[in-house]
DSSP file (Angstrom, degrees, kcal/mol; ACC not computed):
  #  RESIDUE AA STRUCTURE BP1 BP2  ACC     N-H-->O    O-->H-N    N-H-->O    O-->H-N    TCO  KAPPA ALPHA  PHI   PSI    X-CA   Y-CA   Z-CA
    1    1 A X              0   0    0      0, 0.0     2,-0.3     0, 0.0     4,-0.0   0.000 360.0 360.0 360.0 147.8  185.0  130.9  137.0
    2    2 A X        +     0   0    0      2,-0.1     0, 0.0     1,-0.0     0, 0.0  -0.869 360.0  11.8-104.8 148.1  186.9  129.0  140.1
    3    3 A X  S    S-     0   0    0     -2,-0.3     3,-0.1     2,-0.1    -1,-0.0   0.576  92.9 -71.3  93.8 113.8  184.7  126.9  141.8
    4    4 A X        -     0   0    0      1,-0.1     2,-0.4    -3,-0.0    -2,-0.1  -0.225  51.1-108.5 -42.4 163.5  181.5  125.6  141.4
    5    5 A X        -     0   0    0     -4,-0.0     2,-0.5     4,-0.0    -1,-0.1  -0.712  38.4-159.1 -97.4 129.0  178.7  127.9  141.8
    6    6 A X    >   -     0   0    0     -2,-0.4     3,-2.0     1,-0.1     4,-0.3  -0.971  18.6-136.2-125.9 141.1  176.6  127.0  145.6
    7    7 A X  T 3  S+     0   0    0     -2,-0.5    -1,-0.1     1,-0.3    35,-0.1   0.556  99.8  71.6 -56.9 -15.1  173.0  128.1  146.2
    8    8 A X  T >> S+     0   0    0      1,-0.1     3,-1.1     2,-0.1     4,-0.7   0.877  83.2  74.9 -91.2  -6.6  173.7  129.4  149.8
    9    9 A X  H X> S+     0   0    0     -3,-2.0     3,-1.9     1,-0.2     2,-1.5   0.996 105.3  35.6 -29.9 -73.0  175.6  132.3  147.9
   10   10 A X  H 34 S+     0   0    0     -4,-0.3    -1,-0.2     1,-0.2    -2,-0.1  -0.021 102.4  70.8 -84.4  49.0  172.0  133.7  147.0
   11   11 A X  H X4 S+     0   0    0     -2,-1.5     3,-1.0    -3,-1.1    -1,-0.2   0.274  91.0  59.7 -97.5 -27.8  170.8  132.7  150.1
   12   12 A X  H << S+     0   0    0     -3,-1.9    -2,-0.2    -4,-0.7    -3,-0.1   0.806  97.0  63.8 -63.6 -15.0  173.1  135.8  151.6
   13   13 A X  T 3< S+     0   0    0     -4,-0.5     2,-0.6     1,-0.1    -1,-0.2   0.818  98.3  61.1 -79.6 -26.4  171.0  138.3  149.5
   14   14 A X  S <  S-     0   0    0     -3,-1.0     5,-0.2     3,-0.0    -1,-0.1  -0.664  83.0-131.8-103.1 116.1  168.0  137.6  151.3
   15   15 A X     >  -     0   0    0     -2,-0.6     4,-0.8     3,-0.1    -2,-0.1  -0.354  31.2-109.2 -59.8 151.5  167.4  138.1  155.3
   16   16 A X  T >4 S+     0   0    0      1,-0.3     3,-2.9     2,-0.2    -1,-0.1   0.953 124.7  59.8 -34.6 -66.1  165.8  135.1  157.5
   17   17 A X  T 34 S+     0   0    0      1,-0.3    -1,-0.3     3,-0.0    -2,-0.1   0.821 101.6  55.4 -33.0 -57.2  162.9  137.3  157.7
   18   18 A X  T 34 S+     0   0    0      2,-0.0    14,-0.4    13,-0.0    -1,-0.3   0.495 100.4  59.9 -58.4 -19.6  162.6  137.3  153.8
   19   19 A X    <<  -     0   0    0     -3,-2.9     2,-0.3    -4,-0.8    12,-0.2  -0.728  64.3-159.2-110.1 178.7  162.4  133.9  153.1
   20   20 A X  E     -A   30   0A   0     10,-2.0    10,-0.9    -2,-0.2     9,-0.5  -0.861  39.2 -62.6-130.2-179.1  160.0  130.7  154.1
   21   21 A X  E     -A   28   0A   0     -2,-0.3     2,-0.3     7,-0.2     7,-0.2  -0.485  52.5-128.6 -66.4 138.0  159.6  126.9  154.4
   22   22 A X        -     0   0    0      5,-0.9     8,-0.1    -3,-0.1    -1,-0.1  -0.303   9.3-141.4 -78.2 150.4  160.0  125.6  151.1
   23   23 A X  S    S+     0   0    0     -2,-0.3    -2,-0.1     3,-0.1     7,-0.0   0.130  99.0  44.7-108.7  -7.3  156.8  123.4  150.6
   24   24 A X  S    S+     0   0    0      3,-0.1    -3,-0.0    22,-0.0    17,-0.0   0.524 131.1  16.3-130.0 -30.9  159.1  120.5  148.5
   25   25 A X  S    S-     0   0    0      2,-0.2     3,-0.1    21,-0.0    -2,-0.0   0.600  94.0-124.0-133.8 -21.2  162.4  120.3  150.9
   26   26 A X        +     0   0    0      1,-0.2     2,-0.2    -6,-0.0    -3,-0.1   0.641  65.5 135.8  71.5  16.2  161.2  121.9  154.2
   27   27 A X        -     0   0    0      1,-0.1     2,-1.6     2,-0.1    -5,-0.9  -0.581  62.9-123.8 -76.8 149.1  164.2  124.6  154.0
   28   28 A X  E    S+A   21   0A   0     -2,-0.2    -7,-0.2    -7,-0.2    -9,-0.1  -0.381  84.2  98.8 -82.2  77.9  163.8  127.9  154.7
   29   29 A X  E     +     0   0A   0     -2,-1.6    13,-1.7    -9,-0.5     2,-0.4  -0.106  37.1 124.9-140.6  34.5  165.1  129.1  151.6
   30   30 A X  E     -AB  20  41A   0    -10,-0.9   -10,-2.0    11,-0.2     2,-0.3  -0.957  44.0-175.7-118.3 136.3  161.7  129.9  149.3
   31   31 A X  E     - B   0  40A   0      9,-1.5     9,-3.3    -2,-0.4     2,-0.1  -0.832   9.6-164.4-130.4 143.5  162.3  134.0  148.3
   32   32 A X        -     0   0    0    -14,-0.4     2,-0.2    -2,-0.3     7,-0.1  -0.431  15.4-119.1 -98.6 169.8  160.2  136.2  146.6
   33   33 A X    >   -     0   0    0      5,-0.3     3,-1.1    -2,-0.1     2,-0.5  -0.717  41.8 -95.7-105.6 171.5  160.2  139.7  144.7
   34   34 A X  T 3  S+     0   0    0      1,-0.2     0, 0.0    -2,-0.2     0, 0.0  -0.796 117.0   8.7 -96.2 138.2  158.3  142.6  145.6
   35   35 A X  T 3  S+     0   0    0     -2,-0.5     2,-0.2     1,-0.3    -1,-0.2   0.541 104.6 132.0  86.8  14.2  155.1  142.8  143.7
   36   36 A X    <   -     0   0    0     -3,-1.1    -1,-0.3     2,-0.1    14,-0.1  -0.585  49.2-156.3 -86.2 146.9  156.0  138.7  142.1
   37   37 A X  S    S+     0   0    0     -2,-0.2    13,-1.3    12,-0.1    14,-0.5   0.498  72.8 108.2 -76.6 -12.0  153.4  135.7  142.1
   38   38 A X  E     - C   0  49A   0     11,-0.2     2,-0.4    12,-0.1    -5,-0.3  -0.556  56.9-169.0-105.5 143.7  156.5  133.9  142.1
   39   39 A X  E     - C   0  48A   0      9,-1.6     9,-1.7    -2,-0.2     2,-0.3  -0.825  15.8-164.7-127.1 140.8  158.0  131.8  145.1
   40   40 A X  E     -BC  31  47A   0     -9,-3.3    -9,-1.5    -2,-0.4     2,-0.5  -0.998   7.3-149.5-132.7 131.0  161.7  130.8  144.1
   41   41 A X  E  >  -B   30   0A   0      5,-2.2     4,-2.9    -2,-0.3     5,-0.3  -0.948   7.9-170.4-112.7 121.2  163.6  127.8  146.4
   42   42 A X  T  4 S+     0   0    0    -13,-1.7   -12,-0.1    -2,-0.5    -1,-0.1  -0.184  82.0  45.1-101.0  10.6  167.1  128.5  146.4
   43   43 A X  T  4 S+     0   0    0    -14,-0.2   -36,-0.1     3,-0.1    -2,-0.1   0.302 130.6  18.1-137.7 -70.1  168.0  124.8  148.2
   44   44 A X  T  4 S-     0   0    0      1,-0.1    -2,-0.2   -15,-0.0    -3,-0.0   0.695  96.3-120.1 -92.0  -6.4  165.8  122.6  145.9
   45   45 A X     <  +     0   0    0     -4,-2.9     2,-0.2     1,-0.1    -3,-0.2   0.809  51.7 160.8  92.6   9.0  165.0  124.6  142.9
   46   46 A X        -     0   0    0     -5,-0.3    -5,-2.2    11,-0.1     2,-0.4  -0.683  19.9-163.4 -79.8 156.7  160.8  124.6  143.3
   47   47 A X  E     -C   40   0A   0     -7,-0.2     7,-3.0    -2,-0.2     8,-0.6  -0.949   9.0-175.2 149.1 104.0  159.2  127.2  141.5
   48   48 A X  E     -CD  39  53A   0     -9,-1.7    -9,-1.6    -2,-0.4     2,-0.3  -0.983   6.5-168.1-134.1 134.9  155.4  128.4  142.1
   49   49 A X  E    S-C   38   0A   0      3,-2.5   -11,-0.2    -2,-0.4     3,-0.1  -0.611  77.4 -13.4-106.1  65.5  153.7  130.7  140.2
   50   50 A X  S    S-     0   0    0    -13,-1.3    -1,-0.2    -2,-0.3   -12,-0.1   0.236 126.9 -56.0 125.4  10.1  150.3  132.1  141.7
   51   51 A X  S    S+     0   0    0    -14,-0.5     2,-0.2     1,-0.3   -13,-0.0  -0.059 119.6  98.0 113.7 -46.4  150.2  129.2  144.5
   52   52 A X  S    S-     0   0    0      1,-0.1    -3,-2.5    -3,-0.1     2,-0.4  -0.462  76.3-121.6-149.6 133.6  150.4  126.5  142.3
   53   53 A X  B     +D   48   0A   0     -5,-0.2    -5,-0.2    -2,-0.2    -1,-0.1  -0.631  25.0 178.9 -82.9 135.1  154.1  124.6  141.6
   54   54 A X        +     0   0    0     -7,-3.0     7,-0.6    -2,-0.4     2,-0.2   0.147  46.3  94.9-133.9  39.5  155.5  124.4  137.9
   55   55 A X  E     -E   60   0B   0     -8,-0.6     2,-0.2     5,-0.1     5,-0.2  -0.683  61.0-141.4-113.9 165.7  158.9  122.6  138.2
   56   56 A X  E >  S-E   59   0B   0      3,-1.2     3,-0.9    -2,-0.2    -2,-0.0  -0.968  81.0 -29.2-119.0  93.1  159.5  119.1  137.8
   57   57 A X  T 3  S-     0   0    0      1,-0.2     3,-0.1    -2,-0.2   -11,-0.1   0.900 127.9 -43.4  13.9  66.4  161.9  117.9  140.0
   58   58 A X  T 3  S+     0   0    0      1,-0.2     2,-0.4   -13,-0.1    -1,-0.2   0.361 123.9  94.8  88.6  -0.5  163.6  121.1  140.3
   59   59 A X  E <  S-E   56   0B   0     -3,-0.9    -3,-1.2   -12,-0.0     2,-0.7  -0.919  71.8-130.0-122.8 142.0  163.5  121.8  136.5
   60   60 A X  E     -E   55   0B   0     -2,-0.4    -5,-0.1    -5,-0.2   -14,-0.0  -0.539  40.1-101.1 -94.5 142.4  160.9  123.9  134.8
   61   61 A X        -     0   0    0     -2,-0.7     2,-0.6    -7,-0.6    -1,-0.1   0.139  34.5-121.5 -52.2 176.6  159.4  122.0  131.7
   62   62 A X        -     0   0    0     -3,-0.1     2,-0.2     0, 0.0    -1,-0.1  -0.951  14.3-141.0-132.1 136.3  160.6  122.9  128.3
   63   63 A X              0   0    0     -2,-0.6    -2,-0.0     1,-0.1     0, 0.0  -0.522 360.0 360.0 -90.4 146.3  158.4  124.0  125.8
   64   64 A X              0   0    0     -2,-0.2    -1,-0.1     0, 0.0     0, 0.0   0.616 360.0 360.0 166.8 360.0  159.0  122.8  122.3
């Protein structure tokens, strides 16, 4: 790979309409799937599953 990899590549996948305010960063950059529980932020990395956030400053815990 050349380059680092930057989040506003999969920002391009999604239309304005398709995303919302992030709840952690205030971007508009929180995407969904059709038929998901799941809220994905594509500038800070939040993750909420049903409503309820289950990252840790941007990382999702590790089971173990």
């Amino acid at each position: 790979m050349s380059g680092p990899l930057r989040n506003i590549d999969f920002l391009a996948w999604f239309s304005p309409e398709e995303r919302t305010v992030c709840e952690g960063c205030g971007r508009q950059a929180c995407v969904t799937l059709p038929d998901a529980e799941a809220w994905f932020c594509l500038a800070c990395g939040a993750v909420s599953i049903g409503g309820k956030r289950v990252d840790i400053d941007g990382c999702l815990p590790a089971e173990g």
